[in-house]
Each structure stands twice: as C-alpha cells, then as structure tokens.
C-alpha positions in Angstrom: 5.0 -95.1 -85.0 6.6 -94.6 -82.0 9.2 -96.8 -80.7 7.7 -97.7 -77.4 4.6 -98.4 -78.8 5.8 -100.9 -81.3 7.9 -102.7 -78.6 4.7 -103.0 -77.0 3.0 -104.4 -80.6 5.9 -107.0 -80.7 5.1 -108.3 -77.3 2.1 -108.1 -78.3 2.3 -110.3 -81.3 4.7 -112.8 -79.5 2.1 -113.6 -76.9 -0.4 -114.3 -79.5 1.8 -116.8 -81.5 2.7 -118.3 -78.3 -1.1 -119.0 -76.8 -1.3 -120.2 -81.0 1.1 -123.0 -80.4 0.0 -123.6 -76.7 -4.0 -124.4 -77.7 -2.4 -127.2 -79.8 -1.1 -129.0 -77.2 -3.0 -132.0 -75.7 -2.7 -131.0 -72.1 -3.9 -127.5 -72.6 -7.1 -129.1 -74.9 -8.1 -131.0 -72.4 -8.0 -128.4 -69.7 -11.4 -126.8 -70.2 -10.8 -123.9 -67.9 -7.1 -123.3 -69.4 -8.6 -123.5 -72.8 -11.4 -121.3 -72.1 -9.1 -119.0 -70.6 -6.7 -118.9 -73.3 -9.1 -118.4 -76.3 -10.4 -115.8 -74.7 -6.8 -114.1 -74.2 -6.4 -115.2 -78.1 -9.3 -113.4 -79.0 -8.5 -110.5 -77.6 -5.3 -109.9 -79.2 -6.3 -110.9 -82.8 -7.8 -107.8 -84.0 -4.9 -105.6 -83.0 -2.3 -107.9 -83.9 -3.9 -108.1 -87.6 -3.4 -105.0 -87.8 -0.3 -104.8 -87.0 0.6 -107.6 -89.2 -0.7 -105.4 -91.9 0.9 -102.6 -90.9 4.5 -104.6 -90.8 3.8 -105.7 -94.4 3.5 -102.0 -95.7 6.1 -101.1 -93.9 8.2 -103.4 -95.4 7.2 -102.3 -98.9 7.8 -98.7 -98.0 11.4 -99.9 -97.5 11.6 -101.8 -100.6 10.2 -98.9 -102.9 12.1 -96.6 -101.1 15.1 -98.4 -103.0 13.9 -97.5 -106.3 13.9 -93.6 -105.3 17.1 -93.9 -107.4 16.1 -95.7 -110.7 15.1 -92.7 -113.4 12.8 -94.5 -114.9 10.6 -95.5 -111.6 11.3 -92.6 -110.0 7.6 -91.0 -109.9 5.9 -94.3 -109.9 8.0 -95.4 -107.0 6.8 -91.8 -105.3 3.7 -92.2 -105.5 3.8 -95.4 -104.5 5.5 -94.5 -101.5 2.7 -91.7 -100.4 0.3 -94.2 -101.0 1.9 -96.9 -98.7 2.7 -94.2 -96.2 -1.0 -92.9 -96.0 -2.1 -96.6 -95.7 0.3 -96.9 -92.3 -1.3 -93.9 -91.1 -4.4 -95.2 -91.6 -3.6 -98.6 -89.6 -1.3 -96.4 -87.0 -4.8 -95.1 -86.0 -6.6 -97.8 -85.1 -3.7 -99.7 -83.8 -3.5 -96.6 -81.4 -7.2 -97.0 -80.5 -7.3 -100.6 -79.7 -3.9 -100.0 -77.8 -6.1 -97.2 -75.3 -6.7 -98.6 -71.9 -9.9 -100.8 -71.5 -12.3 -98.8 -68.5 -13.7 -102.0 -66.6 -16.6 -99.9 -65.9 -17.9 -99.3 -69.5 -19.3 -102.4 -69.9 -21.7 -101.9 -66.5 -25.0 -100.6 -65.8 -25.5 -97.4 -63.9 -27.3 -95.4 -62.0 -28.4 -92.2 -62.7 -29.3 -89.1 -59.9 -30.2 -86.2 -61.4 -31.1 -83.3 -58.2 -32.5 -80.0 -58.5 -29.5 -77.1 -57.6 -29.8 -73.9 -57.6 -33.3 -71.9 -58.4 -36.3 -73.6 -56.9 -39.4 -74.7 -58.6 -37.5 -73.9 -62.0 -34.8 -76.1 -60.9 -36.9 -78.9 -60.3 -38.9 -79.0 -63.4 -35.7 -78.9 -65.3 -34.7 -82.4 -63.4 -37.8 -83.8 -64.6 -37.0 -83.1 -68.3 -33.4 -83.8 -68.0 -35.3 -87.0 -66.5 -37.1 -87.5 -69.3 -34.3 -86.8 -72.2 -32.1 -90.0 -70.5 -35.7 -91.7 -70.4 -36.4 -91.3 -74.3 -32.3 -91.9 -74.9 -32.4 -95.1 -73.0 -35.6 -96.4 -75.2 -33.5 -95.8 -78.5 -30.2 -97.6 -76.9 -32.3 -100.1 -75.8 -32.1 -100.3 -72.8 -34.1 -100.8 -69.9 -34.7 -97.9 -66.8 -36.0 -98.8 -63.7 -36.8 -95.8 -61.0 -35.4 -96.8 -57.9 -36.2 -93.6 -55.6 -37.9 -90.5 -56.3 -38.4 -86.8 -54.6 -41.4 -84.8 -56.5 -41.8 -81.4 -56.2 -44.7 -79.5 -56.2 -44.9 -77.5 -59.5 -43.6 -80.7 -61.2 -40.4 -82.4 -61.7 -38.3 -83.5 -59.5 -36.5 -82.4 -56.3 -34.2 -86.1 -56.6 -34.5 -89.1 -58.5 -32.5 -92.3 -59.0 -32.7 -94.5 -61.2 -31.2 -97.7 -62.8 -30.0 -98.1 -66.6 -29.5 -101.7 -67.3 -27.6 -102.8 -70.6 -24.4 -103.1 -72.5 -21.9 -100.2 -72.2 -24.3 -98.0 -70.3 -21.6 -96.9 -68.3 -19.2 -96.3 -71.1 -21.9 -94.1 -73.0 -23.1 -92.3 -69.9 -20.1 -91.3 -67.6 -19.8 -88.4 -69.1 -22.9 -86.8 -68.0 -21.7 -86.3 -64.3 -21.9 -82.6 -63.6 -23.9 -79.6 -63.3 -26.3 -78.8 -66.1 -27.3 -75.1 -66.3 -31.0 -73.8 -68.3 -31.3 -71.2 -69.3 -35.3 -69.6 -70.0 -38.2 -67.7 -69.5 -39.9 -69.4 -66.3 -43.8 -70.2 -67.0 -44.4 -68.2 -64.0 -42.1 -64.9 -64.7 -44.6 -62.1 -65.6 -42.1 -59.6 -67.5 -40.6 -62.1 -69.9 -37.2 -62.3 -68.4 -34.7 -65.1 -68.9 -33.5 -67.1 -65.7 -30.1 -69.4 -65.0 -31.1 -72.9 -62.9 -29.3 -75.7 -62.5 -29.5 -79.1 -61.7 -26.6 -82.1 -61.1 -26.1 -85.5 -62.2 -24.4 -88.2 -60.9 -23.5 -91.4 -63.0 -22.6 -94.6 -60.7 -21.2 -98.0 -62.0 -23.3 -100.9 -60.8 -21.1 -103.2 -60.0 -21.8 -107.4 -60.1 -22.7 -108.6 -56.3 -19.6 -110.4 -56.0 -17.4 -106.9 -56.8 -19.7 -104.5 -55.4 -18.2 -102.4 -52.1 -17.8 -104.1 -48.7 -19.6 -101.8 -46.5 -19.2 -102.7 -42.9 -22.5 -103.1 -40.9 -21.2 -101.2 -37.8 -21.0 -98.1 -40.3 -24.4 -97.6 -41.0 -27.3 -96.2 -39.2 -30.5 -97.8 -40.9 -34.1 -95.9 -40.1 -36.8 -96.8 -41.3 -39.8 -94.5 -41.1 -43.6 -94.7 -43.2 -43.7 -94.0 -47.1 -44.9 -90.6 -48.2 -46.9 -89.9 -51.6 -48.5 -92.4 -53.8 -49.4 -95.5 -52.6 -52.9 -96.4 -51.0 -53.4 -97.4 -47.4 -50.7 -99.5 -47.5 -48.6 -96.1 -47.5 -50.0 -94.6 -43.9 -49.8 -97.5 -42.1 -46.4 -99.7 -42.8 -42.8 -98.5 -41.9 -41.5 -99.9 -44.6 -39.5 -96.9 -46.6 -35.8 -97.1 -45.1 -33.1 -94.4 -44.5 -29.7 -96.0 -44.5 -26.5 -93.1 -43.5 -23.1 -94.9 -44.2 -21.0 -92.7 -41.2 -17.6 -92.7 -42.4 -18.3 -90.5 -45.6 -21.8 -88.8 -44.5 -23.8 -90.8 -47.7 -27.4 -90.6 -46.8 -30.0 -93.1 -49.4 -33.5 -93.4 -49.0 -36.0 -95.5 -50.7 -39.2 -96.0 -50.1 -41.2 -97.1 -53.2 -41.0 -100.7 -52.9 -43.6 -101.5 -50.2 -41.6 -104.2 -48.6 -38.9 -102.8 -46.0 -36.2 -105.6 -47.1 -36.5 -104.9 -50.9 -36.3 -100.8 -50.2 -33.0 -101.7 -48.0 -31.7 -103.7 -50.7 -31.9 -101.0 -53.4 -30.5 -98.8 -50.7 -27.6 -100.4 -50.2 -26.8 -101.0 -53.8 -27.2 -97.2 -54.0 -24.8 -96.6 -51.8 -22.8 -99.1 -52.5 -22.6 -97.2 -56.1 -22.1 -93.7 -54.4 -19.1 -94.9 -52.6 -17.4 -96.7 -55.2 -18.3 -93.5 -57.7 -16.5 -91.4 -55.2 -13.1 -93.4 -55.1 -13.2 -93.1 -59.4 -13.3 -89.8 -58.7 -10.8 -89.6 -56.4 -8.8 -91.7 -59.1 -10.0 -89.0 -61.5 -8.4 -86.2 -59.6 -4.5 -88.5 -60.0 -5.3 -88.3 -63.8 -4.5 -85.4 -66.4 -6.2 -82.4 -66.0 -8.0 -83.2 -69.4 -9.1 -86.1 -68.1 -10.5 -84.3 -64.7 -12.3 -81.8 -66.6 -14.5 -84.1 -68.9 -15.0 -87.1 -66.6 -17.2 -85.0 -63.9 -17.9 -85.5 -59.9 -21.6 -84.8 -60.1 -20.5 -82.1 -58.1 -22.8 -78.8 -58.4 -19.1 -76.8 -59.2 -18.7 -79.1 -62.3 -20.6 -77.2 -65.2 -21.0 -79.8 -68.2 -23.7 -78.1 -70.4 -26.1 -74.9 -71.0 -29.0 -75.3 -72.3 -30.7 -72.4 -73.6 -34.1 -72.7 -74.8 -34.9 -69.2 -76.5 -31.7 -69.7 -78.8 -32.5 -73.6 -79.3 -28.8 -73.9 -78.4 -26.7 -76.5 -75.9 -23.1 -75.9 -75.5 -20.9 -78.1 -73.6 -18.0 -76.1 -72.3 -15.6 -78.5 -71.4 -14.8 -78.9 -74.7 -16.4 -76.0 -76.5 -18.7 -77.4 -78.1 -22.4 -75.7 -79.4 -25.1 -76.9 -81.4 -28.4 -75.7 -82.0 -30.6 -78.5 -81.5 -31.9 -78.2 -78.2 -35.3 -79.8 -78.8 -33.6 -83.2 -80.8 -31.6 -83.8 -78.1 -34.3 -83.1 -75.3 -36.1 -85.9 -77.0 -33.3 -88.6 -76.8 -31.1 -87.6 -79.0 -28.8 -87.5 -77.1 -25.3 -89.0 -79.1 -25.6 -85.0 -81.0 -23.7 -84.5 -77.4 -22.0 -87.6 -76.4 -20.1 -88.5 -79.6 -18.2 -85.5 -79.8 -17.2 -85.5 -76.3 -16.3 -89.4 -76.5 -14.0 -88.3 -79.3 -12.3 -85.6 -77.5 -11.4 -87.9 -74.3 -10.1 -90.6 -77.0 -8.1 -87.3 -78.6 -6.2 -87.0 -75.3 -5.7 -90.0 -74.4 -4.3 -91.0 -78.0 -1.9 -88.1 -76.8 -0.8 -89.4 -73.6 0.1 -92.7 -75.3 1.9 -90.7 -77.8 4.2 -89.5 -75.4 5.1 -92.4 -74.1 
C-alpha cells in the first residue's frame, strides 16, 4: 500500500482511538449533541479502521514469516505462507481503497429526471416515452417512488418533455449516470420500405436538494407568467390561469408546470425544478475541473453527450463511454436496468481507485 495512503490510515486510526477515550468522559456523556455528534464520527471510521487493523496484523506476520525464508526446514511452508498472507493484504488493500474513495453528498438524494425528445421527430418522441417507461419499471423494482411533475405529449405518443421526481435512498448515486444523449436505432412504425432510422433523445439527472440547502434564487431574477393549462383536465383547465412559466434571467432556464390545478403548488414545483437545474449546472461545471475520465462518464444532459445506442433489430445496447455491449435490449427496456449501471459504476470506481493510487 502506498505510503500516503497509509499515513492517511494512521490518522485515521488515531482519531478513532481518540473520540474512543473522549465518549468516556463525563462531560462529553452528558453533552447530548457532542455525543451524538461524536458517535456518529465513531461510526463512521469503524469499518475502515477494522480493516485496517486487520490489514496491520497480516502485515506483521508477513514480516515475521518472512524471517523463516532462511530455516531449510520451513522454507516452503514459510512460502506459502507468505503468498497466502500477501493475497489476504491484497484482498483488505481493496476495500480499504474503496471505503477511502470520496463520499458524493449527492448520492444519497432524490432526483429529478427530464428526459426530451432530440433529434428525429415523432420517432424521437415515442422513444422518450419508453425511455420514460424503462426508469418507470426500474424505479418500481428499487422501490422507489416517481411522481410526474410536468409533462409535454406529443401527438403520435410519447413524449416531447417530461420531468419527473424519484424519491428514495441513493437515487442519485444510482442514476447520475444517465445524463446524456441516448441514440435508437429502428425501423419507424411508419417507414414503408423497411429501413432503419437513428433518433435521439436527452436526459438530465438533477439532485434534489433538502429546503434548507436548496439554491438561493433571487426574486428580482425571475420573470414568472402564468397562462391557462393545456390538455387533460376538465373545465377547470379552459377557464383558470393556473399553469405557471417561471424564466430565471441570469442563465436563460425556462420551467413550466401546469398539472397541479392550483397556481401556488405548480410555482412551487417550478421553482424546485429550477432550483435543481441550476444547481445540476454548477456539478457540471465542477465536472468539467475533474479528470477527463470523470467528464466523460458523468454526463451534462447535453444533446453532444452520447451515453447509449440502443438498437432494436440486433437486441443490442452499447454504452460507449466505456465500451460496453450487451444484447438484452428488451430486459433492460423493462427495468432492468443495473445490466447497464453496474458496469459503469464499476468503471468510475476503477478510475478513481487510480487517482488515489497516485497520490
């Protein structure tokens, strides 16, 4: 293990005996907050520093059996031992490594999700509504819940935009990865000769962030209109002004939302839309300071990013930032969607295990 990383380890380990020997002490028990605060710190640490407890012992053995390399008579048995020991370090050198990776704050939140219609029309659309539908059936197996928030239909089906809310542990963490443009690749119902056509569509994931720590947005920067709801809806629809159009003017952001029927409950989810947008554009921005690994598989939801083709006659998905194909196209339309995620999860961990490698 590398040197810098087990000075780390050591501080590591003497913070942890030190908040051992500070929740003895009277003063400390009977400050609630301080003991609350230092648990949780204590907690924390213990997994990792278990490890690397374990990892000291072995290491210490190693050393001892390396001192027998010179007896005759243990020589091979002290050997093997010695492989042995030094596979089980590798082992815990892993997942030391892991747990020593950089927390994202974000994982742990909800998200939205906008999925738009790009490039190639009605096609375009209908492929929203299924890419709709495949985080839909993913989010029912996670457990999770979805809430539509705001919704553009198109007329040959699907969608032209929707957002919508996932609500649940490590949405984010699972999900960030599927900002980007997602490319089909099939034979439109409505093509007469048979032949295959590219669309594509874009998704943006957004952190929802708690109340307290979601984005100031200064009042004097937004231009709110409000105008009547279109689609669905009854009589209610035609006659109330309630669906709102809020335009934050500093970065251009337009939301609208018009499926609540009350005007202050479509602003609210407006503003916590853009409130996500603008606080998903400075991770971005964060993104683009990052390694260019890092850049390529966290995406912008931009339509120049290009996560995924999916290509229905060939039952085949292959996400090119990190090369990746399989040919299950029709599990993963219908929620299964880790066949993609995991491997791409792994890769990001891959790199960054590097980076702290070359510390």
């Amino acid at each position: 293990m590398h040197n810098s990383i087990l000075n780390k380890l050591q501080c590591l380990k003497n913070r942890y005996e030190e908040i051992e020997i500070m929740m003895t002490e009277k003063n400390i028990i009977l400050n609630q907050k301080k003991f609350k605060k230092l648990s949780k710190e204590y907690l924390q640490l213990s997994e990792i520093i278990k490890l690397f407890m374990k990892w000291e012992k072995l290491a210490l053995e190693k050393k001892n059996i390396q001192s027998l390399f010179q007896d005759k008579e243990f020589h091979d048995i002290a050997q093997e031992e010695f492989y042995s020991l030094k596979n089980k370090m590798r082992l815990l050198e892993k997942k030391i490594k892991i747990l020593l990776l950089p927390k994202d704050p974000n994982d742990k939140h909800s998200c939205f999700i906008e999925i738009r219609s790009a490039t190639g029309g009605d096609e375009s659309s209908i492929f929203a509504g299924e890419l709709f539908r495949m985080y839909t059936r993913y989010t029912e197996r996670c457990m999770w819940n979805i809430e539509v928030i705001s919704m553009s239909e198109s007329e040959k089906g699907g969608f032209k935009e929707i957002i919508a809310k996932i609500t649940g542990d490590g949405v984010c963490g699972r999900l960030k990865f599927e900002s980007g443009g997602h490319r089909v690749q099939r034979v439109p119902e409505t093509e007469s000769q048979g032949r295959i056509h590219t669309s594509t569509c874009t998704v943006a994931i957004m952190p929802v962030k708690p109340k307290d720590k979601q984005e100031d947005i200064n009042p004097s920067d937004l231009k709110i209109d409000t105008f009547r709801s279109s689609g669905a809806g009854g009589q209610h629809v035609n006659t109330t002004d309630s669906a709102i159009r809020i335009t934050h003017i500093p970065t251009g952001q337009v939301v609208e939302c018009q499926d609540e029927r009350s005007q202050h409950k479509n602003k609210a989810k407006a503003l916590s839309i853009l409130s996500a947008r603008i606080f998903a554009a400075k991770l971005a921005k964060n993104h683009e300071e990052n390694s260019s690994m890092r850049r390529l598989l966290l995406g912008s939801g931009d339509r120049s990013d290009r996560n995924r083709t999916y290509n229905f006659p060939q039952n085949r998905i292959t996400d090119h930032r990190i090369n990746f194909t399989i040919y299950k196209l029709d599990e993963v339309l219908q929620g299964k969607l880790d066949l993609l995620i995991n491997p791409i999860m792994q890769e990001y961990q891959a790199d960054m295990l590097a980076s702290l490698s070359q510390l």
